[in-house]
Backbone of each chain as ProteinMPNN parsed JSONL, in Angstrom:
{"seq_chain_A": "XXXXXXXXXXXXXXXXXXXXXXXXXXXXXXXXXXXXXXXXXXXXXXXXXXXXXXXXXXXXXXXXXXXXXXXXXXXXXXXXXXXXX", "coords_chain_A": {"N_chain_A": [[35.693, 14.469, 9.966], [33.688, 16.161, 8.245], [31.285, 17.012, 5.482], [30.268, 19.186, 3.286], [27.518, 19.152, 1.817], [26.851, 20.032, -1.656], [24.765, 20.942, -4.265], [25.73, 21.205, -7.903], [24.71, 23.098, -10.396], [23.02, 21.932, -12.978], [22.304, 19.355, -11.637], [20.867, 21.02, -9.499], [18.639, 21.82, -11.252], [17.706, 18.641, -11.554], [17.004, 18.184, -9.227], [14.779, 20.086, -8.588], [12.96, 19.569, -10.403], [11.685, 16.711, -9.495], [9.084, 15.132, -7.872], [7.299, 16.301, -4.838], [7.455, 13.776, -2.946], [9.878, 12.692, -3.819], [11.774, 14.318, -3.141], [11.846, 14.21, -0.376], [12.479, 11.775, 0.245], [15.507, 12.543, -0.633], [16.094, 13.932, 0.824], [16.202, 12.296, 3.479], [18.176, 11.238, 2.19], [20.091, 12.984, 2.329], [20.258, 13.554, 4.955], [21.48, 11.391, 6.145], [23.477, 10.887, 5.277], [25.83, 12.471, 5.253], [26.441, 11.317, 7.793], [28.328, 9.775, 6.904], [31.929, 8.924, 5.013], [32.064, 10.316, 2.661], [33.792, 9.367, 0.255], [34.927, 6.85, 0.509], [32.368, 5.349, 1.308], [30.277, 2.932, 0.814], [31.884, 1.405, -1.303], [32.988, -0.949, -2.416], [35.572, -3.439, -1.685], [38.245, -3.305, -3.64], [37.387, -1.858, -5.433], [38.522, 0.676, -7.659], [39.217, 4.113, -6.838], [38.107, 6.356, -7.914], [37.315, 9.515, -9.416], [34.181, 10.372, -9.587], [31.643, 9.784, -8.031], [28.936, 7.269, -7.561], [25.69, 6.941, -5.432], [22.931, 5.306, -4.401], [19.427, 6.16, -3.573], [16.269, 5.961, -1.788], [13.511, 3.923, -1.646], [13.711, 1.298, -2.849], [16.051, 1.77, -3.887], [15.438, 3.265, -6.05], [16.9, 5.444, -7.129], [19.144, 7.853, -7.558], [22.358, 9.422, -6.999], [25.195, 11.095, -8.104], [28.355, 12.046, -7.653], [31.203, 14.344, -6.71], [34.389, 14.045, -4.912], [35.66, 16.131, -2.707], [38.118, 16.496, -1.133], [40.377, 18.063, 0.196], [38.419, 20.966, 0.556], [36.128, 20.152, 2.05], [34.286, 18.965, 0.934], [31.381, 17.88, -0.904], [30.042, 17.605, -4.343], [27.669, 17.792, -6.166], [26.576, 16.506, -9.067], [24.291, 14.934, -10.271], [21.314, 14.108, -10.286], [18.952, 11.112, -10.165], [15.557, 9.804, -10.583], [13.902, 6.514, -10.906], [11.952, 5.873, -10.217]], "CA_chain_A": [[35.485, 15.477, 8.933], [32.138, 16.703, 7.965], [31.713, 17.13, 4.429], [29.225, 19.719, 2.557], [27.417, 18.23, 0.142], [25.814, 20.985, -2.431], [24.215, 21.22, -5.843], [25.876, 21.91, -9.2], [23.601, 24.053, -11.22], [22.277, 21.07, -13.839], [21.615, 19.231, -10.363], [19.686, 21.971, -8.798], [17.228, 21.349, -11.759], [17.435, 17.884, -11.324], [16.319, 18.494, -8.276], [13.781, 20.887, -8.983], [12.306, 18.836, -10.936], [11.409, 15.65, -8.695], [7.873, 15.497, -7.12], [7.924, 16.299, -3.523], [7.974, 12.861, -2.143], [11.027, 12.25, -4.203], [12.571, 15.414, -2.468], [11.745, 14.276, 0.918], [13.77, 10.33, 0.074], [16.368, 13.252, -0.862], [16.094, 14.582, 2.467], [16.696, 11.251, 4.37], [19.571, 10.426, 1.9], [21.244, 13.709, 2.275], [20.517, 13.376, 6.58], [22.051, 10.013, 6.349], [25.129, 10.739, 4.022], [26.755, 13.38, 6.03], [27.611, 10.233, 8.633], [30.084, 8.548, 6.367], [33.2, 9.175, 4.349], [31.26, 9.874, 1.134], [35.06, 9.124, -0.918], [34.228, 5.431, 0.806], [30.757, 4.944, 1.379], [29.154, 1.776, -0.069], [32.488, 1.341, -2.134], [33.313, -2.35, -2.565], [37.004, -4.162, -1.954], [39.049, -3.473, -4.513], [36.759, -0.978, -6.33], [39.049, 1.752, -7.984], [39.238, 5.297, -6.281], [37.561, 7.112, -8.672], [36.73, 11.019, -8.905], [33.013, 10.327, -9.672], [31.078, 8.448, -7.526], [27.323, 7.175, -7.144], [24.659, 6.837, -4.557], [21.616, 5.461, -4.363], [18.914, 6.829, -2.543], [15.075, 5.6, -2.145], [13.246, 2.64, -0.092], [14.27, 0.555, -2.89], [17.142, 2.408, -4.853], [15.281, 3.884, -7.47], [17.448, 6.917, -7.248], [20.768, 7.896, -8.161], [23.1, 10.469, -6.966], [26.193, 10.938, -8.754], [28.739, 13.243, -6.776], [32.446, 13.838, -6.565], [34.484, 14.331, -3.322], [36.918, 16.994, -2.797], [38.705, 16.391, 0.817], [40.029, 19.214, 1.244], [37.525, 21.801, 0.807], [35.37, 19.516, 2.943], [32.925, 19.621, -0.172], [30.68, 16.968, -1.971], [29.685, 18.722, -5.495], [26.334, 16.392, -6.648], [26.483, 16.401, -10.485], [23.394, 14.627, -11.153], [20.408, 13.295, -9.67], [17.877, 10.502, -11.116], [14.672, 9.346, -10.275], [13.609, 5.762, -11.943], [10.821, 5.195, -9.552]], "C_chain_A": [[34.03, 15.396, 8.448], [31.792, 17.27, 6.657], [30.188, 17.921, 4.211], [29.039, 19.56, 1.438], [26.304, 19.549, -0.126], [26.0, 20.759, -3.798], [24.867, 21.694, -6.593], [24.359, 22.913, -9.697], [22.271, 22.858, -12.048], [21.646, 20.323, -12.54], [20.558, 19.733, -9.839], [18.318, 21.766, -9.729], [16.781, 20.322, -11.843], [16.116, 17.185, -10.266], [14.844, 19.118, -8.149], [12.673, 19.993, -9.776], [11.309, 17.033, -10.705], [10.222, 16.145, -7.86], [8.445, 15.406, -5.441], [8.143, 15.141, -2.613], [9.31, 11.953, -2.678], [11.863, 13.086, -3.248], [12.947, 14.783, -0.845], [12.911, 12.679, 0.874], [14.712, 11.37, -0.266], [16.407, 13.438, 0.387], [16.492, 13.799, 3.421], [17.94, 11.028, 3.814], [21.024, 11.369, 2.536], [21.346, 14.349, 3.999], [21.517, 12.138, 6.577], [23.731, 10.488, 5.964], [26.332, 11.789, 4.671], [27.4, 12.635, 7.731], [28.328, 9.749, 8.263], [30.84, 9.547, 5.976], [32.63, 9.215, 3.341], [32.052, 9.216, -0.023], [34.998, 7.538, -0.598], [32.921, 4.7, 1.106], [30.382, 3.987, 0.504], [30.392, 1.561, -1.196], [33.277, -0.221, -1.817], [34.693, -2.805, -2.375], [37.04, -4.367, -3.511], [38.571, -2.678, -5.784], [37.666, 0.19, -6.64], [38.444, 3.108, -7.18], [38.913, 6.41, -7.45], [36.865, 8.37, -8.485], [35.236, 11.103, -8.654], [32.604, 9.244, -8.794], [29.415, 7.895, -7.814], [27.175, 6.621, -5.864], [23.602, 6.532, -4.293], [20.321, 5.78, -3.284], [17.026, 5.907, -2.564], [15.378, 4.463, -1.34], [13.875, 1.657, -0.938], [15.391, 1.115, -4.128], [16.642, 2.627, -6.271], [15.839, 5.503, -7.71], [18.404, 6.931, -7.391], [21.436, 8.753, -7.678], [24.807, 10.016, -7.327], [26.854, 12.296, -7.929], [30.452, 13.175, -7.233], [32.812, 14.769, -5.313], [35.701, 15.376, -3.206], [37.658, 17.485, -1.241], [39.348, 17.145, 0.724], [39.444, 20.734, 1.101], [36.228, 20.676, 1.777], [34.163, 19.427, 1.873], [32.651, 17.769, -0.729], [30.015, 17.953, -2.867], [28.32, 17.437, -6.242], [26.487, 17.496, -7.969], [25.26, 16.42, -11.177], [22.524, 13.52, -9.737], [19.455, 12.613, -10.712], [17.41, 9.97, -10.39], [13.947, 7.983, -11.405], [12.515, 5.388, -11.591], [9.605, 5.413, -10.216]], "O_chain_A": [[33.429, 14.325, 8.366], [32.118, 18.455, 6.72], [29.155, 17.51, 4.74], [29.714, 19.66, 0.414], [25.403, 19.979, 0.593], [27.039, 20.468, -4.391], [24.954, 22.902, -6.37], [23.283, 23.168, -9.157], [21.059, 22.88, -11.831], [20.475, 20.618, -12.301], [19.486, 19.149, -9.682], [17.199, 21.593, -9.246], [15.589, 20.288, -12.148], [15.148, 16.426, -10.305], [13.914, 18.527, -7.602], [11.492, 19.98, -9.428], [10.573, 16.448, -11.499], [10.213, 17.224, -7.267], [9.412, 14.831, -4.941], [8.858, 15.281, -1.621], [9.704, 10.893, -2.193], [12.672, 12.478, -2.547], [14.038, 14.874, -0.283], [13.994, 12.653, 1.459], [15.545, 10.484, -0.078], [17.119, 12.61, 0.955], [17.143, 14.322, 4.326], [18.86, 10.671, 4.55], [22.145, 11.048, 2.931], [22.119, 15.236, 4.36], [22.49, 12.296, 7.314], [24.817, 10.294, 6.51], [27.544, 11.717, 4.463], [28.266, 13.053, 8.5], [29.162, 9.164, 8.954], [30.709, 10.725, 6.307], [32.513, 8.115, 2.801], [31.521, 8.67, -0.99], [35.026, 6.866, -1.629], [32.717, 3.487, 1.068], [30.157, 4.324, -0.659], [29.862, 1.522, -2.306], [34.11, -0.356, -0.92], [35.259, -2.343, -3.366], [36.398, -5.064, -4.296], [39.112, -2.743, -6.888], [37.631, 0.953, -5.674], [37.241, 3.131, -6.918], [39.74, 7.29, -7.69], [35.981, 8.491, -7.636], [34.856, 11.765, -7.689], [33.052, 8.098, -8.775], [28.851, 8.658, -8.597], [28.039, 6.016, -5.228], [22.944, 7.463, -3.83], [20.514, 5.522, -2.096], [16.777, 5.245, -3.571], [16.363, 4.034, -0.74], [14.648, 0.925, -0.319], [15.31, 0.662, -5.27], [17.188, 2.309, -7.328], [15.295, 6.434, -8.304], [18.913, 5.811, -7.396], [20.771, 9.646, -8.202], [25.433, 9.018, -6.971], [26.212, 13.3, -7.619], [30.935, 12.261, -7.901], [32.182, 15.695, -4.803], [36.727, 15.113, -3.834], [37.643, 18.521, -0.578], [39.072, 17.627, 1.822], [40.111, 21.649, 1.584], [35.208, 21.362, 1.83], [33.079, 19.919, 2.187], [33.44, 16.833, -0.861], [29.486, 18.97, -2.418], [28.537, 16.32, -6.713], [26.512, 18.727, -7.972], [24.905, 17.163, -12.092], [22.862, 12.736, -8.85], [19.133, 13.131, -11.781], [18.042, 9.477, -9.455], [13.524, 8.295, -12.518], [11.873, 4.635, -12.323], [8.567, 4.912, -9.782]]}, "seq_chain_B": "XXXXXXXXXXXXXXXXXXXXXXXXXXXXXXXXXXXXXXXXXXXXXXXXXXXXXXXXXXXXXXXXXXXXXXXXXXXXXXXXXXXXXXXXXXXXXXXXXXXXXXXXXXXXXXXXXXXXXXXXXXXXXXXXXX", "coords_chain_B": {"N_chain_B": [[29.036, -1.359, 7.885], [27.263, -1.623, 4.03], [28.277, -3.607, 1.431], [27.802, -2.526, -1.321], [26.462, -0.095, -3.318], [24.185, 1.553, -2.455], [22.614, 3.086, -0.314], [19.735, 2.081, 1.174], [18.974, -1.405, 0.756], [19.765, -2.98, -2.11], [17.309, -3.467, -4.446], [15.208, -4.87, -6.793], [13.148, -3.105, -9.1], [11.433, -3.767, -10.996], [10.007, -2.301, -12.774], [8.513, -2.132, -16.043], [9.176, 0.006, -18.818], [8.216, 2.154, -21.719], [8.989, 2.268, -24.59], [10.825, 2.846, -28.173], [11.341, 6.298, -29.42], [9.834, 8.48, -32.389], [13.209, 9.496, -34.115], [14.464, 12.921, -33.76], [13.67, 15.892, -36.197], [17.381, 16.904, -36.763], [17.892, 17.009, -34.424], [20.114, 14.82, -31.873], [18.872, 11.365, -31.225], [16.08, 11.261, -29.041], [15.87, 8.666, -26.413], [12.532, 7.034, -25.216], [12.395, 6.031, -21.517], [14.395, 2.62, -20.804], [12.936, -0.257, -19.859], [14.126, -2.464, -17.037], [16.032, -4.371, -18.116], [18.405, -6.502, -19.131], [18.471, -6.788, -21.799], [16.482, -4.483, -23.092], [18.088, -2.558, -21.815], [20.616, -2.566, -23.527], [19.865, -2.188, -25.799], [19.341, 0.582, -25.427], [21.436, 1.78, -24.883], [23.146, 0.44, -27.511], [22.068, 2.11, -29.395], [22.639, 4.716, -28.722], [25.106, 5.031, -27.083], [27.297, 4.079, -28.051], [30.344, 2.301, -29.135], [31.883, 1.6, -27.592], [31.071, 1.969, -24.639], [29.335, 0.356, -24.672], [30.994, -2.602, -24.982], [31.751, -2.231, -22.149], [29.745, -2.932, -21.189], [28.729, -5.416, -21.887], [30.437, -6.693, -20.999], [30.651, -6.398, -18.017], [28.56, -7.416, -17.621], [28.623, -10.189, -18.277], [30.444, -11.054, -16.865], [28.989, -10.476, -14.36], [26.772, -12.476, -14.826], [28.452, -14.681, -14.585], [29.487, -14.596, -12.13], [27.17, -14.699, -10.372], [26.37, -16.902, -11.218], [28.331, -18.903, -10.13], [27.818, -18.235, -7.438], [25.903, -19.131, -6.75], [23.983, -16.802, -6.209], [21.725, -14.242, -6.932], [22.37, -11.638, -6.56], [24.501, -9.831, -7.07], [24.175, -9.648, -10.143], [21.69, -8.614, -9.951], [22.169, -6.492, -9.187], [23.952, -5.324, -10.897], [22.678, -4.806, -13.534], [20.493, -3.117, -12.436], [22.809, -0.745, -11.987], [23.531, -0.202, -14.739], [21.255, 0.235, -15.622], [20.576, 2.696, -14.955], [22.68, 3.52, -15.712], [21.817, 3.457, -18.804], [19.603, 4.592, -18.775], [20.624, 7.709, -18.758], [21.519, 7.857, -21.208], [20.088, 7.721, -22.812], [19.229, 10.172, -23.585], [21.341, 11.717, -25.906], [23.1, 13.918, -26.208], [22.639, 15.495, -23.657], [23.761, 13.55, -22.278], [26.332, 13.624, -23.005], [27.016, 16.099, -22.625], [27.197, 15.774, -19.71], [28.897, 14.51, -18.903], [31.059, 15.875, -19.905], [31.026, 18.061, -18.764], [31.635, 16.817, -15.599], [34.231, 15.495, -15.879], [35.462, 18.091, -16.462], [35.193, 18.971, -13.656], [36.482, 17.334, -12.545], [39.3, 17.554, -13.371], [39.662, 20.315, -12.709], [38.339, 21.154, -10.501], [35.762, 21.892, -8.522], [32.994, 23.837, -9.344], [32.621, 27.598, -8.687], [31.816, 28.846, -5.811], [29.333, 30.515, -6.038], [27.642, 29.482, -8.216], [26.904, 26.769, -6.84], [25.125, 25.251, -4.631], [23.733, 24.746, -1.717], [22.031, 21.744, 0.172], [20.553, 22.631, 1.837], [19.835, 25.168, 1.297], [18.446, 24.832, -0.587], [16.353, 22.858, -0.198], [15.305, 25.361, 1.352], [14.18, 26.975, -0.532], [12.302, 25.377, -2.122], [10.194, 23.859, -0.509], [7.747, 21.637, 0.309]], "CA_chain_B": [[28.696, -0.928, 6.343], [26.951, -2.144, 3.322], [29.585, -3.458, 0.301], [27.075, -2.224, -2.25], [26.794, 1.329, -3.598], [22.945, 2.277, -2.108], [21.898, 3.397, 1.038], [19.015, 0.677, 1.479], [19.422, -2.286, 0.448], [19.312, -3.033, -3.406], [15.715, -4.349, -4.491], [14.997, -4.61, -8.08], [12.05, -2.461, -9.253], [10.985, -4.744, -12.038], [9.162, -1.418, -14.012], [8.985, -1.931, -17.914], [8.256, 1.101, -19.148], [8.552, 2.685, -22.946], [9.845, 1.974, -26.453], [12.035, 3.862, -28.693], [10.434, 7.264, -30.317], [10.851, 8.014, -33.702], [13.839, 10.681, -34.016], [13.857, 14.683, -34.107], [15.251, 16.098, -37.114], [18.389, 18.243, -36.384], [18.979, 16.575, -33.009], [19.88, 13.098, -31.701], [17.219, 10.579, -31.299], [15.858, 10.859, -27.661], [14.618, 7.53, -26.486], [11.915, 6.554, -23.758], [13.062, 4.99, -20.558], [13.929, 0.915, -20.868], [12.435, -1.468, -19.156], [14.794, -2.664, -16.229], [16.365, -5.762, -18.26], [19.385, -6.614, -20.022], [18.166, -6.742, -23.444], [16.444, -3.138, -22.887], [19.698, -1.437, -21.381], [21.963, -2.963, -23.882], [19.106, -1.466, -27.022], [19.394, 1.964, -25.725], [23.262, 1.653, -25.039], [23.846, 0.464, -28.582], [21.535, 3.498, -30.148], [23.024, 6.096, -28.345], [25.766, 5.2, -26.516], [29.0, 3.568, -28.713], [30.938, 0.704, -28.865], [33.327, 1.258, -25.916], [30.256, 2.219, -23.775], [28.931, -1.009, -24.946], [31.576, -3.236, -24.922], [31.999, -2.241, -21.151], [28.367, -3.403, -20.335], [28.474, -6.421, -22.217], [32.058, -7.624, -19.848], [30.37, -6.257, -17.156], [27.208, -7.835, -17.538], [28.925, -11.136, -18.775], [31.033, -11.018, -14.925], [27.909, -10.53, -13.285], [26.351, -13.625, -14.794], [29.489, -16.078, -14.411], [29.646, -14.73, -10.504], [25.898, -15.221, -10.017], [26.265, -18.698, -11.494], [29.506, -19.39, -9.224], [27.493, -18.317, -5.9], [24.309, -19.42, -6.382], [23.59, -15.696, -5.676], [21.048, -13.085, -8.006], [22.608, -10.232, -5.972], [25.381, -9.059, -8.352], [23.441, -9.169, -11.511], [20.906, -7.606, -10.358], [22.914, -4.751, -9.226], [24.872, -4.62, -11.976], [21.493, -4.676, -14.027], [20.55, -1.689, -11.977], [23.861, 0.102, -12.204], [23.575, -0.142, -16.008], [19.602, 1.135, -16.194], [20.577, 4.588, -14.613], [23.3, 4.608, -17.346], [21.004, 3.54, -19.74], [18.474, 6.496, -18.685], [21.16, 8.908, -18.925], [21.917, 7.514, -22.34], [18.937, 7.77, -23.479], [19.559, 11.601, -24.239], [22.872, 11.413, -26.012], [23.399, 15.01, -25.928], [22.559, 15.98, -22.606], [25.046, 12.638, -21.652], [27.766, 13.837, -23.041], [27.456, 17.465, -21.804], [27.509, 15.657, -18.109], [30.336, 13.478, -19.237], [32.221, 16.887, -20.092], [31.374, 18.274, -17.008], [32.256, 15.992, -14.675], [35.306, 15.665, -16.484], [35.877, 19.316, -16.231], [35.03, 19.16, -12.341], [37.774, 16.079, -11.769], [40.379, 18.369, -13.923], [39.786, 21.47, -12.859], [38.1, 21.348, -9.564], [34.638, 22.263, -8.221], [32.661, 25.46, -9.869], [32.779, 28.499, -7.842], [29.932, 29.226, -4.638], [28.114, 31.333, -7.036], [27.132, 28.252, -8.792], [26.98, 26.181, -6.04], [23.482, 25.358, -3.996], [23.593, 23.222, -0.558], [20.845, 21.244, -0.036], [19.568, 23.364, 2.786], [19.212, 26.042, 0.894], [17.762, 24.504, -2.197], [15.002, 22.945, 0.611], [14.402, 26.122, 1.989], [13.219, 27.51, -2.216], [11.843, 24.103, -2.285], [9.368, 23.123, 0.521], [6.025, 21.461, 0.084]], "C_chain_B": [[28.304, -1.576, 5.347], [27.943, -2.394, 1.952], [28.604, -2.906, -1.001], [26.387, -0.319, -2.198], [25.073, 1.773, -2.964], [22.631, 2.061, -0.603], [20.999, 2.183, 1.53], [19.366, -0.229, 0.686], [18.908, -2.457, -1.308], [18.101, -3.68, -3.86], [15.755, -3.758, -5.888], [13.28, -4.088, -8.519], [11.233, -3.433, -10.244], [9.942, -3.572, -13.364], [9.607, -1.751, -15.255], [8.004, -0.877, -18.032], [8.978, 1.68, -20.538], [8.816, 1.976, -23.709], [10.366, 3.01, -27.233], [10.581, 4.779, -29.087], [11.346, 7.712, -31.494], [11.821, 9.595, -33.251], [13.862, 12.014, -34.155], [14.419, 14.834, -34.805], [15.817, 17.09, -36.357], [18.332, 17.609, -34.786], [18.875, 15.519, -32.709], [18.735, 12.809, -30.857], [17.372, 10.402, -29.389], [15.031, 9.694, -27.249], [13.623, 7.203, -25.414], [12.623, 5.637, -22.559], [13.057, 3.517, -20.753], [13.593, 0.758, -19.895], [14.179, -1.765, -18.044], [15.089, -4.426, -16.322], [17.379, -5.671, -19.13], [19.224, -6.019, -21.368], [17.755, -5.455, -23.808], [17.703, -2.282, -22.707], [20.415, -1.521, -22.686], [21.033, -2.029, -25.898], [19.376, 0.28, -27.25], [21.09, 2.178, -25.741], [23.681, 1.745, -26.833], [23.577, 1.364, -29.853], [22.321, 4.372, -29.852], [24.669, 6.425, -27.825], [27.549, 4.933, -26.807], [29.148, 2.508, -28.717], [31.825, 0.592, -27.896], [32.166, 1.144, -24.565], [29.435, 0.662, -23.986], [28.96, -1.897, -25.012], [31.692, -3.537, -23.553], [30.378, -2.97, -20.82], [28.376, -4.502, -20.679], [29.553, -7.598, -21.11], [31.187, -7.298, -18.73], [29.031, -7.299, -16.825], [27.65, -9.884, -17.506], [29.594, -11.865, -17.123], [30.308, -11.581, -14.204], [27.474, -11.958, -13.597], [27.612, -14.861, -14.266], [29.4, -15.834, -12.62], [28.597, -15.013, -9.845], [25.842, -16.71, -10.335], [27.144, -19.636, -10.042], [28.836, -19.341, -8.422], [26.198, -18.683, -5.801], [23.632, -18.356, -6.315], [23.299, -14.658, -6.566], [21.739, -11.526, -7.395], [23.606, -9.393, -6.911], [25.04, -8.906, -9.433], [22.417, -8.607, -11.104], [21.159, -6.493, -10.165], [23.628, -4.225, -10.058], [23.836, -4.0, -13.436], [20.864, -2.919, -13.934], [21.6, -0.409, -12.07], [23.659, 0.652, -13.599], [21.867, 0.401, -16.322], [20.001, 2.203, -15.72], [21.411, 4.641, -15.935], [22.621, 4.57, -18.619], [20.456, 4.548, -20.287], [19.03, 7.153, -18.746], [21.676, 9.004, -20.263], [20.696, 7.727, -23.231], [18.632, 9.342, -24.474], [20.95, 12.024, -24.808], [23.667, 12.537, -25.988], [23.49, 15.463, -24.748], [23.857, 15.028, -21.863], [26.417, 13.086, -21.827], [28.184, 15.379, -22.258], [27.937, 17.251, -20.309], [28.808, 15.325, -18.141], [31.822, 14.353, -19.321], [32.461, 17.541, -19.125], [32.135, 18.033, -15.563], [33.742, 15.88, -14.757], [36.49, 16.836, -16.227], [36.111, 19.735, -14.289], [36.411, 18.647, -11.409], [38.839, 17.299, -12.061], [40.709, 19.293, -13.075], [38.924, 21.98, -10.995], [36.792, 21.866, -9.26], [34.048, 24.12, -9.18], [32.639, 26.247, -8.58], [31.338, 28.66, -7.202], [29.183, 29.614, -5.179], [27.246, 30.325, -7.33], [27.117, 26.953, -8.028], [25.389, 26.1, -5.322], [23.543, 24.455, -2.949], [22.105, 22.957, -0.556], [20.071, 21.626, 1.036], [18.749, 24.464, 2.468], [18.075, 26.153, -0.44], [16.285, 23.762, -1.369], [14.256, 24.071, 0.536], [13.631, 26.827, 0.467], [12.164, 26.504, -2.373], [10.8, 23.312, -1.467], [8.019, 22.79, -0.473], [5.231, 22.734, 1.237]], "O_chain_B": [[28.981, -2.604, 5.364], [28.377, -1.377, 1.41], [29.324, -3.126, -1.974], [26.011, 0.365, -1.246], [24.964, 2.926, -3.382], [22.459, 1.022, 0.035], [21.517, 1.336, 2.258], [20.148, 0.093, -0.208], [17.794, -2.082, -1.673], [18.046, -4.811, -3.377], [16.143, -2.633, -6.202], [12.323, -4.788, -8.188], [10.122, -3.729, -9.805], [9.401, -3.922, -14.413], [10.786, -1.714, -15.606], [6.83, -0.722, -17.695], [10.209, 1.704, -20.558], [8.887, 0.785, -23.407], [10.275, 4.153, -26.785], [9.402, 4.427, -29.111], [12.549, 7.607, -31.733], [11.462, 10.481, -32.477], [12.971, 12.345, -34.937], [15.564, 14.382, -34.824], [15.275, 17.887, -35.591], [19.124, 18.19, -34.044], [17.852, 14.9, -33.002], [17.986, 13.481, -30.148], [18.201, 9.816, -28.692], [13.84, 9.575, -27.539], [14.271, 7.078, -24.375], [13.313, 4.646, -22.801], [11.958, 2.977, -20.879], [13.839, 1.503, -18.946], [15.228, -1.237, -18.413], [14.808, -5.341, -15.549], [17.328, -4.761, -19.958], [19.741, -5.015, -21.858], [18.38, -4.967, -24.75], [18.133, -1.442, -23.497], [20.898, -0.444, -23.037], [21.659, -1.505, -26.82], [19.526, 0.989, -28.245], [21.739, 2.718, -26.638], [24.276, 2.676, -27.377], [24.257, 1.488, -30.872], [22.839, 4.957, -30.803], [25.316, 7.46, -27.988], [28.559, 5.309, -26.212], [28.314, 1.667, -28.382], [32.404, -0.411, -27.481], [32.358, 0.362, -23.634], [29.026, 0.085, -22.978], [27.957, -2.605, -25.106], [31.76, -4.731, -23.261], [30.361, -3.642, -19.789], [27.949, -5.168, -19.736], [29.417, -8.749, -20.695], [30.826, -8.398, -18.312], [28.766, -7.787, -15.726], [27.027, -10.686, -16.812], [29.236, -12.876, -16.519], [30.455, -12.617, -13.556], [27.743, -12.773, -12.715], [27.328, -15.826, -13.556], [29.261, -16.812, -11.886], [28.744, -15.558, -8.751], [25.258, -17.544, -9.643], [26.769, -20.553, -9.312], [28.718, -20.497, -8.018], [25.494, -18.529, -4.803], [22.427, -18.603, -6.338], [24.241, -14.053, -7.076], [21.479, -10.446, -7.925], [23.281, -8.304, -7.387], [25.544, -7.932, -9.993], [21.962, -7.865, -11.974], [20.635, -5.524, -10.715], [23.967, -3.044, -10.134], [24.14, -3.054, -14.162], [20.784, -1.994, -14.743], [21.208, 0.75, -12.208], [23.607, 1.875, -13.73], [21.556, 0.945, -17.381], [19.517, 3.055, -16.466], [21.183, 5.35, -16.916], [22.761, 5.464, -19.453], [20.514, 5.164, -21.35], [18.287, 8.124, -18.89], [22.244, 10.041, -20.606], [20.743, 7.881, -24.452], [18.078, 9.527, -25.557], [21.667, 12.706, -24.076], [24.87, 12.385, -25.78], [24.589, 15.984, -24.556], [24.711, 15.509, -21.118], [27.373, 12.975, -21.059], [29.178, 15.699, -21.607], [28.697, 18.002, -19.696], [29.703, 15.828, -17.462], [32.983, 14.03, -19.067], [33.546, 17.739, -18.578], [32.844, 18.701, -14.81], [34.443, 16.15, -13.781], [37.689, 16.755, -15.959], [36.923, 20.521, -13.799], [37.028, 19.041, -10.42], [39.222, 17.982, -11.111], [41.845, 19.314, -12.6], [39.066, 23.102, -10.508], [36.613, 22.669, -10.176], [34.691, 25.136, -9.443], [32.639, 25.665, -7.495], [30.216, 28.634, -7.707], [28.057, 29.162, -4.968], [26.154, 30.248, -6.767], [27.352, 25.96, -8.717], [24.574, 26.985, -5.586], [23.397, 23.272, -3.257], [21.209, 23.633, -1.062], [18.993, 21.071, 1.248], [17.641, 24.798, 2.888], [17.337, 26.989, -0.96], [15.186, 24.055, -1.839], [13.137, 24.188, 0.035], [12.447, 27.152, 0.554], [11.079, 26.902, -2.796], [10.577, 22.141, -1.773], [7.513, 23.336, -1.453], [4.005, 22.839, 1.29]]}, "name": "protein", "num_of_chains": 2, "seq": "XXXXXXXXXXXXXXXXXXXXXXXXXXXXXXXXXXXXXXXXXXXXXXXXXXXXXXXXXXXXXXXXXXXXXXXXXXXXXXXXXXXXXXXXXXXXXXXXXXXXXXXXXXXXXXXXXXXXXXXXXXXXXXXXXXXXXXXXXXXXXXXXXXXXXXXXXXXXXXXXXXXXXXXXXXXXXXXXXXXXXXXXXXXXXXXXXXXXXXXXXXXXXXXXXXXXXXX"}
């Protein structure tokens, strides 16, 4: 399953708002992230199944993506992005 | 697969950056980004963020140290460190936090907003190029 991950609205300005070499570490995270299970991805033994998830993104995780997963519309809905770098 | 929630591997930034500003009247007090340390996170947390939101960082934080002690190993506090500075920074605006908080909320409930309001990230590139 192949999941489409797109922008809320508050997101999109999140987005918008990140200089372009933040965009482009966006760009590798959101090439990368469409190989996993985003509802398991990077989710720890024994970590609750929770609607919200996070993500971090960047060389050394100064980024954040916050998403939730909705299997079956094949959809990731990104909430919120942050940049701490 | 990596058991830890980030793509590369977790590395602690070590930025200190800001201090509180004074408040606006007529809306809650927005504060500068902390520093990327306990004592910072847990300042803007207890300005902005509650006592449940606060209580949870302090167990959480309290975990991290007893399991870093147990393994010899800085890797869980400092990710939990890190976990807790994004919420910090999103705490930092206590208004805008809670509007996400309602959101999200609203998203789990009620299910994704409609395509209209929707943006993939191909298309938000293609508005978006350098």
């Amino acid at each position: 399953m192949v999941y489409r991950w797109e922008l809320d609205g508050p997101a999109r300005l999140d987005a918008a708002s990140l200089p372009e070499h933040v965009r482009q570490e966006l760009d590798r995270f959101m090439e990368a992230v469409t190989i996993v299970d985003p509802a398991d991805y990077g989710r720890a033994p024994g970590d609750p199944d929770r609607p919200v998830r996070t993500l971090a993104f960047g060389p050394h995780g100064e980024g954040l993506v916050t998403f939730l997963v909705y299997p079956p519309d094949e959809l990731v809905l990104v909430a919120r992005i942050q940049w701490l770098g | 697969m990596s058991q830890t929630r980030r793509l590369p591997l977790p590395v602690s930034s070590g930025r200190i950056i800001g201090v509180m500003t004074a408040p606006q009247p007529g809306r809650p007090q927005v504060l500068d980004r902390p520093a990327e340390t306990p004592a910072a996170i847990r300042a803007v947390l207890a300005a902005n963020a509650g006592p449940e939101v606060l209580a949870l960082y302090d167990a959480d934080l309290d975990a991290a140290f007893v399991k870093a002690r147990e393994d010899g190993d800085l890797t869980v506090l400092t990710a939990t460190v890190r976990r807790w500075w994004f919420e910090a920074d999103a705490w930092r605006d206590p208004e805008a936090q809670r509007a996400f908080l309602a959101r999200v909320d609203r998203y789990a409930a009620e299910g994704p907003p409609p395509p209209g309001e929707r943006t993939s990230w191909q298309e938000f590139r293609a508005h978006h190029s350098a």
